[in-house]
C-alpha positions in Angstrom: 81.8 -6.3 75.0 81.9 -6.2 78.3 85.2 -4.5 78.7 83.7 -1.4 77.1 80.3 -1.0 79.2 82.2 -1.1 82.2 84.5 1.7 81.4 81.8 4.3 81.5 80.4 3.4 84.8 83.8 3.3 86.8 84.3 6.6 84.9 80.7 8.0 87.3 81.4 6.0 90.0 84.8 8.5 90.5 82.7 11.5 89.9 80.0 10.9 92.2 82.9 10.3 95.0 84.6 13.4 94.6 84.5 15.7 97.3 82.0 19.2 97.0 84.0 22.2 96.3 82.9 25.2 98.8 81.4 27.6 96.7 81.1 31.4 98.4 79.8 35.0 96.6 78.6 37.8 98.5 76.6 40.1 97.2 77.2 43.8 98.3 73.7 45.2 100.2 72.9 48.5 97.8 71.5 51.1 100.4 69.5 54.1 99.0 67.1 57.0 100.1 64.4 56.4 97.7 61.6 56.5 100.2 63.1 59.5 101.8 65.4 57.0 104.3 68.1 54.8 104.0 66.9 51.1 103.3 68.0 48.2 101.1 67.5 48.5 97.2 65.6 44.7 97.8 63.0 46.4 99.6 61.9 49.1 98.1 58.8 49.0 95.5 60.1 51.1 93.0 62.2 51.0 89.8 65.5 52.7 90.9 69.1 52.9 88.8 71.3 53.9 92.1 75.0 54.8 91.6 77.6 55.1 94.4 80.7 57.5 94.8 82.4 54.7 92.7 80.0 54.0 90.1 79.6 58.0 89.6 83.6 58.2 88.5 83.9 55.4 86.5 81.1 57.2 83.9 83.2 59.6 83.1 80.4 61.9 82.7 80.3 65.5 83.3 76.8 66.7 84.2 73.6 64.6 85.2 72.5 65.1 82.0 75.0 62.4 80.6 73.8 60.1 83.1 70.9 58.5 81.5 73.0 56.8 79.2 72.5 54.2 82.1 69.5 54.6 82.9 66.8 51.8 81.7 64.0 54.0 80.1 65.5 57.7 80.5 66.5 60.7 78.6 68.3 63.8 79.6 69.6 66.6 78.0 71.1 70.0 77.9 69.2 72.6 77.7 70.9 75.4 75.3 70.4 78.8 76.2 69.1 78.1 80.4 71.5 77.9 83.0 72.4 74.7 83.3 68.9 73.4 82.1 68.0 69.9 82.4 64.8 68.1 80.3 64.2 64.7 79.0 62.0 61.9 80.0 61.3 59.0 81.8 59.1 55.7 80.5 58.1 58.2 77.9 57.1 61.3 79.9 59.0 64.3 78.7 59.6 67.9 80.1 61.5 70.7 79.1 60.8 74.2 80.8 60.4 77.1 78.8 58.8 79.1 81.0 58.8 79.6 84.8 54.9 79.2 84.8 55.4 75.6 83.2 55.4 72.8 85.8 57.8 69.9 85.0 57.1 66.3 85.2 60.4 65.0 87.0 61.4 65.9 90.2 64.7 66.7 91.0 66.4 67.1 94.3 70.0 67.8 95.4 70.7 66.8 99.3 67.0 66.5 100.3 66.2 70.3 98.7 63.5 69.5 96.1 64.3 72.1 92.8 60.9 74.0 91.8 62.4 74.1 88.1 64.7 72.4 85.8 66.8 75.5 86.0 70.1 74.5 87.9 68.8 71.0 87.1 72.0 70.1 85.3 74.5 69.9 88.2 78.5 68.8 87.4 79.0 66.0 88.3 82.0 66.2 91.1 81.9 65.6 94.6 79.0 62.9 94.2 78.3 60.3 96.9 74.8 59.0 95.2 72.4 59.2 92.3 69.1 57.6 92.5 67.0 57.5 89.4 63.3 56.8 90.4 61.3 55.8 87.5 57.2 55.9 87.8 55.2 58.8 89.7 56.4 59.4 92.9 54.0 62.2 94.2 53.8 60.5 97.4 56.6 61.5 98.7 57.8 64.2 96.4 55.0 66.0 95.1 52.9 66.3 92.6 55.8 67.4 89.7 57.0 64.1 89.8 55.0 61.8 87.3 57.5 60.8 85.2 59.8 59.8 87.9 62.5 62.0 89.9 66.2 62.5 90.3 67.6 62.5 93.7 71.6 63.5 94.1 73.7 63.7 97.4 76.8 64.8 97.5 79.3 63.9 99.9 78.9 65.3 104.0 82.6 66.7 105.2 83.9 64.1 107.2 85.5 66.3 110.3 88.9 65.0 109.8 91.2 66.3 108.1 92.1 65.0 104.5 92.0 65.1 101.2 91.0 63.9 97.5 92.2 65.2 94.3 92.5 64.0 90.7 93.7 65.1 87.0 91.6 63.8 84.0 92.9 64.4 80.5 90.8 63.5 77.2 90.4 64.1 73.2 89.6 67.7 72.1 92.1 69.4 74.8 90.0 68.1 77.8 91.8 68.8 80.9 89.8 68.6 84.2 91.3 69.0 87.9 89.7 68.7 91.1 90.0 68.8 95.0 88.0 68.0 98.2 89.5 69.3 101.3 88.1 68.4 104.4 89.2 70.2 107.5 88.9 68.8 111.3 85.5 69.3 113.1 85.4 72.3 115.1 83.6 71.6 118.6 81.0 69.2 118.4 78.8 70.7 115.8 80.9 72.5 112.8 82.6 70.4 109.9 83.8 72.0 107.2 84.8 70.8 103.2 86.2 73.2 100.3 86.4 72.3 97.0 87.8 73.1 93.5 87.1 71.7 90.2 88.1 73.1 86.6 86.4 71.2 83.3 88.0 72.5 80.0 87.8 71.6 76.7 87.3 71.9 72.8 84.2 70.5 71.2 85.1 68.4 67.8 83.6 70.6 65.5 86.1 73.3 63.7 86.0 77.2 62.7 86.3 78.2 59.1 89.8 78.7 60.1 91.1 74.8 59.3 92.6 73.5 62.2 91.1 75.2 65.3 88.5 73.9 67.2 85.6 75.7 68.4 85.6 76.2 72.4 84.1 73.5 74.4 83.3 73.5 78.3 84.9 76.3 80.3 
């Protein structure tokens, strides 16, 4: 009886005087402009969704529209018929411009220039250093077409060295998209320049009364 009490207290005893693992994890620092300057994602009072350069690519999506997909409480679309027309919601505030004399509810904003309309809203996504989604009313600091929330996107700042960054993505329904970002060396102490090319093509996976061709997609 005694044999088998014993047992499970040597069986502790050798636990107890094992030595602690080291245990490590850092946590990357997330640094947006949500207030207008860079700070920490910890400190800010609001409800943002950010995505980096790196985040951006690996959604495969094409225009900002697509990006709500990952956004908590937010829906973008399309708009047919308005040059690249955004409209959709956030926490349940909606917008969709028909008219010029219609004020929207989001804010959007592409390098610091706040857009009056929604028209233009639905920029490609290429070239993309950040994406904040602000959810809740951010007139404070944006104005008052911003109750729903507001979109801010920055795209990358040439570098003023030479370099540069291309790619080659293929898909279903004949997608084929290139791109290219040329930066060229800084001229003096104030000029930088960047050039850049991109190409999105595609089908769409509905068909024409002909069988077998699909109707045109993206262009």
């Amino acid at each position: 009886m005694n044999r088998f009490t014993r047992l499970p207290l040597l069986f502790v005893a050798a636990l107890v005087a094992l030595p602690a693992l080291p245990v490590s994890a850092e946590i990357e620092e997330i640094v947006v402009q949500a207030r207008r300057r860079a700070e920490s994602i910890q400190d800010v009072p609001i409800a943002v969704t950010a995505f980096d350069a790196q985040a951006v690519t690996e959604t495969y999506t094409e225009t900002i529209a697509e990006i709500s997909r990952y956004v908590p409480n937010a829906q973008f679309a399309d708009v047919q018929f308005n040059g690249a027309g955004l409209s959709g919601g956030i926490r349940g505030v909606s917008f969709g411009e028909v008219e010029k004399t219609y004020e929207n509810a989001i804010g959007f904003s592409v390098d610091g220039v706040f857009l009056a309309t929604a028209t233009g809203g639905s920029i490609d996504v290429f070239d993309i250093e950040s994406i904040e989604v602000l959810r809740g009313p951010q007139g404070t600091l944006f104005g008052r077409n911003t109750i729903g929330g507001t979109i801010n996107v920055r795209r990358t700042r040439p570098t003023g060295e030479f370099g540069v960054r291309a790619g080659v993505r293929a898909g279903s329904y004949s997608q084929l998209d290139y791109s290219a970002v040329v930066n060229l060396p800084k001229l003096g102490d104030a000029l930088s320049t960047k050039l850049f090319f991109f190409s999105n093509n595609g089908d769409v996976f509905t068909e024409s009364q002909t069988p077998g061709v699909s109707d045109d997609g993206q262009d």
